[in-house]
Structure formats: C-alpha cells, structure tokens
C-alpha positions in Angstrom: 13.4 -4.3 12.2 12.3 -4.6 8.9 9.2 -2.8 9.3 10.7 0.1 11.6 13.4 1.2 8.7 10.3 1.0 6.0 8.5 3.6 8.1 12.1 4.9 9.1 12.2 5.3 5.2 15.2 2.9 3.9 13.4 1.1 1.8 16.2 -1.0 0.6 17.1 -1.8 4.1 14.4 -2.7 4.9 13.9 -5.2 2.1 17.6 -6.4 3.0 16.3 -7.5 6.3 13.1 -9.1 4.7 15.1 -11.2 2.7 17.5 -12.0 5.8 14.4 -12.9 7.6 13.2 -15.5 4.7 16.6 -16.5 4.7 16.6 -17.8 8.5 13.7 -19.6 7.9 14.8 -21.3 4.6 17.8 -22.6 6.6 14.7 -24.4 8.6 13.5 -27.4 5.9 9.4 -27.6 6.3 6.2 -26.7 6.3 6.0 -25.0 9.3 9.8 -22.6 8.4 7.6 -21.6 4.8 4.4 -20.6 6.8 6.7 -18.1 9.0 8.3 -16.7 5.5 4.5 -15.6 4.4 4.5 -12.3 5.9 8.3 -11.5 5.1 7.6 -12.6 1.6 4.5 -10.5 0.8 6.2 -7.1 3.0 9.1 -7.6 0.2 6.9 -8.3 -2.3 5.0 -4.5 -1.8 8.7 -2.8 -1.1 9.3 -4.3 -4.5 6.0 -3.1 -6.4 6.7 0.5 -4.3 9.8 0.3 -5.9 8.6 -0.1 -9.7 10.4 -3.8 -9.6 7.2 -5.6 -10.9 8.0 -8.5 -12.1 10.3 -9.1 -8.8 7.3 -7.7 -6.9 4.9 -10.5 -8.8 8.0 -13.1 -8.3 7.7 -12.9 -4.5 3.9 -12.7 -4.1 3.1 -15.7 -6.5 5.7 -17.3 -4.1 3.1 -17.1 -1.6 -0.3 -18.0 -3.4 1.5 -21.0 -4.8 2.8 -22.4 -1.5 -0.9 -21.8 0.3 -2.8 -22.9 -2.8 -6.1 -24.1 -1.7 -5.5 -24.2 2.2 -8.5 -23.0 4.2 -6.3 -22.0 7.3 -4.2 -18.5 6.8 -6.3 -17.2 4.3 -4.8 -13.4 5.5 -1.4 -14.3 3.9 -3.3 -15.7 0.8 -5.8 -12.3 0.3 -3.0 -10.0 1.1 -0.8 -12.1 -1.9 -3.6 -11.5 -4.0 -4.3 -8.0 -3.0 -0.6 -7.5 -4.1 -0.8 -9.3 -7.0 -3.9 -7.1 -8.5 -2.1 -4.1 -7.4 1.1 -5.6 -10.0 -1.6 -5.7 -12.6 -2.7 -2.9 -11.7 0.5 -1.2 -12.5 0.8 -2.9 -15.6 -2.6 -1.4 -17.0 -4.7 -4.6 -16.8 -7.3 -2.7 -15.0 -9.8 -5.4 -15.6 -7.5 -8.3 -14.3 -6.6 -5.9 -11.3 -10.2 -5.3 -10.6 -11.2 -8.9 -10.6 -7.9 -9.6 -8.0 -8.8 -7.1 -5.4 -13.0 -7.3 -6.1 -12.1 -10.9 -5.1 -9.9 -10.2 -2.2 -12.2 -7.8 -0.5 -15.4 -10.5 -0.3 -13.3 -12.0 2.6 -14.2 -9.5 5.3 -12.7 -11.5 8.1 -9.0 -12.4 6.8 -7.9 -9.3 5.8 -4.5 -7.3 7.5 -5.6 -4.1 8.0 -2.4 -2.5 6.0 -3.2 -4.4 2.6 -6.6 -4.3 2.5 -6.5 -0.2 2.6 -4.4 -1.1 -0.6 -6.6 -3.2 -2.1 -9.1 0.1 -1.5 -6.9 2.2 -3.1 -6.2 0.4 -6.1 -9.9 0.4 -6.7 -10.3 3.7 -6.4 -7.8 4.2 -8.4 -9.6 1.8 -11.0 -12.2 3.8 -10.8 -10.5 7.1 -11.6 -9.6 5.6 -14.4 -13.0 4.7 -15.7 -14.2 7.8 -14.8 -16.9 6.7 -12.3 -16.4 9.3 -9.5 -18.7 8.3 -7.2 -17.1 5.1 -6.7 -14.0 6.5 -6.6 -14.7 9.0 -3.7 -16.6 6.2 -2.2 -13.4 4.4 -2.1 -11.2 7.2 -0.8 -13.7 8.0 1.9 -13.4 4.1 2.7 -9.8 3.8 2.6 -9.0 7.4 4.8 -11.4 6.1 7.5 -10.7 2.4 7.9 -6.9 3.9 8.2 -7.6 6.5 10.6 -9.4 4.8 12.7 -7.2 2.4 13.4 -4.2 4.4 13.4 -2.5 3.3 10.4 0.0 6.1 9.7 1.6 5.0 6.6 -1.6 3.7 4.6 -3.3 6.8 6.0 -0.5 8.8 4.0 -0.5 6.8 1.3 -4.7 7.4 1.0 -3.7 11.3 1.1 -1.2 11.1 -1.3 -4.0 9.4 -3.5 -6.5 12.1 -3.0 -3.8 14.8 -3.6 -3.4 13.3 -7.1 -7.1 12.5 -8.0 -8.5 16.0 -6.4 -11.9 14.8 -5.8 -14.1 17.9 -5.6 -15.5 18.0 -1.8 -12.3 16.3 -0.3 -10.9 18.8 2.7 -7.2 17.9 1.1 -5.3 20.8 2.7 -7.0 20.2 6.0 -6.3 16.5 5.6 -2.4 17.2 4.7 -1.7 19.3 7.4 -2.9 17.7 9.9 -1.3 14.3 9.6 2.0 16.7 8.9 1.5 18.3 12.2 1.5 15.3 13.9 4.8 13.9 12.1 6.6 16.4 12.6 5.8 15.9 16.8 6.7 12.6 16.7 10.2 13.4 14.5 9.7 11.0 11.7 11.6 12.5 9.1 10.3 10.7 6.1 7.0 11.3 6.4 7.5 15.0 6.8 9.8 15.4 3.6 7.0 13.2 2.1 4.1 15.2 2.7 5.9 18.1 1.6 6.9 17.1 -1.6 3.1 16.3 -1.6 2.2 19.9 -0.6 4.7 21.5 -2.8 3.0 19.2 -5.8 0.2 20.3 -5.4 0.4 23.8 -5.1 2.1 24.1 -8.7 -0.4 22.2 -10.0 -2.9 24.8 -8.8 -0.7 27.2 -9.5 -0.1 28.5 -5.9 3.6 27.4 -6.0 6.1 30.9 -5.5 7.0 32.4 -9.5 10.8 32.3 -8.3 10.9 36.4 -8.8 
C-alpha cells in the first residue's frame, strides 16, 4: 500500500503507512520483527530525503546500518542504507563523503535492489556534474536510463529523465526520451507522473526559451 500511494503520488501517505508498517513489527520484540522493518525503514528513509527532511531521512537509514552492522547475510538492506545515506551527503554538499558512500555501495554487484542502485547512479552522475567531468557524467546517465528501462522501472526511469532534463548533456535525445515515457503514462492513467513530466517539459522549454511570451 505504501508503495502503490508513492507511485499514486501521496507522498505523505505513503510514508504514514511506512511507519504503520515498522510500527506492526515493533509491537513484535526480536531479531527476526527488526529484519522485516529494513525495507519499510529505508522506503521512509528516501520519502524523507525526497522530501528535503535530511536529517529525518539520515535518522531512519542509520537505523538500518546500525542494526545490520557487520552481518554478512542481507547485505541488500545494508547497500541500499548506504546508498541512501551518500545520497543525504550528497544533499548536504559533502560531495567527497557522498562519493566514497555510493563508490562503495556499487562494488557489490550482486546485493543491490534494483530501485536504489539507479540512485546510487544518479547521485554519481550528479557528482560528476559537479566536478565537471562530463564524460563520467553521461557515462552515468546512459547507465542509470538503461539499467531502468530495461527492467521496467517506471519511477527511477523518470527520475533519470528528470536528471538529464536538468544537466542537458549534449547528444542526450531528451525530448524524444520525455515524450515517450509521457505517452505511455498517460495510457496507463497515472496522474502524477503525467503532471510530473509536464512540469519537466514546461521547465525546460523556458529554459531554452521555447516557453509561450504570454502575448
């Protein structure tokens, strides 16, 4: 439920039933209750740092890399903490702190959730945007838009365009891109993403000046 309103678009409900869901299992006393509260935990834990609520957002995740500490078993919950947590310093400008956390995250090829390790692609890219080495960068964008497509992940696919919408690399189809994945929201009704992807479209054409002069 939680996941269906976050790609429904209520973010807030769906972090309300996140936290009812760690809440059922916290009534349960054990080890085995707090591994079922991993993925709940980290979901909230992005909803937070999509939110802006980063020291919430770091809260939550640290939750999770505490409680699995060195474990060798569910080391998908532990990369996808981490992933989240560079992402946090990420936000907060500690680009070399960030890069270490997701660099680190991504040598684990095999336990990786699809969703978050598009993410931790992303926030490299974006890392290198910032350091100006645009090779990586498209590198990074290519990586995260195919690894998403491929497997049909709607919502990190998006969130890859929305990245290339903002960092313009110069060969990147980004109309093409955009209105294809629009056409396909709109023929499946989800709302959100459609009003998302034109606030993206609209963006960018003022920003290129195509946007209507109002006259």
């Amino acid at each position: 439920m939680a996941v269906t309103a976050r790609i429904l678009g209520d973010l807030e409900e769906s972090q309300t039933l996140n936290d009812a869901s760690i809440a059922i299992n916290r009534a349960r006393p054990g080890t085995a209750a707090e591994l079922a509260s991993m993925w709940p935990r980290i979901a909230s834990g992005f909803l937070s740092l999509h939110a802006g609520r980063l020291d919430e957002a770091e809260r939550r995740l640290r939750r999770v890399a505490d409680f699995l500490g060195d474990r060798r078993s569910f080391g998908n919950y532990r990369n996808s903490a981490n992933i989240g947590l560079g992402l946090v310093a990420l936000a907060r400008g500690e680009r070399g702190e960030a890069r270490r956390i997701l660099e680190g995250a991504l040598t684990d090829p095999v336990h990786l959730y699809p969703y978050t390790h598009v993410h931790a692609l992303l926030g490299l890219a974006q890392i290198a945007h910032e350091d100006g080495d645009i090779a990586a960068r498209d590198r990074l964008l290519r990586q995260a838009l195919r690894f998403a497509g491929r497997r049909g992940l709607l919502e990190e696919y998006i969130a890859s365009i929305t990245l290339v919408g903002r960092m313009r690399p110069a060969a990147a189809p980004f109309d093409t891109l955009l209105q294809s994945v629009l056409e396909y929201v709109r023929s499946i009704s989800l709302e959100a993403a459609v009003k998302q992807l034109l606030a993206l479209s609209a963006a960018e054409k003022l920003d290129t000046g195509l946007a209507p002069s109002g006259d």
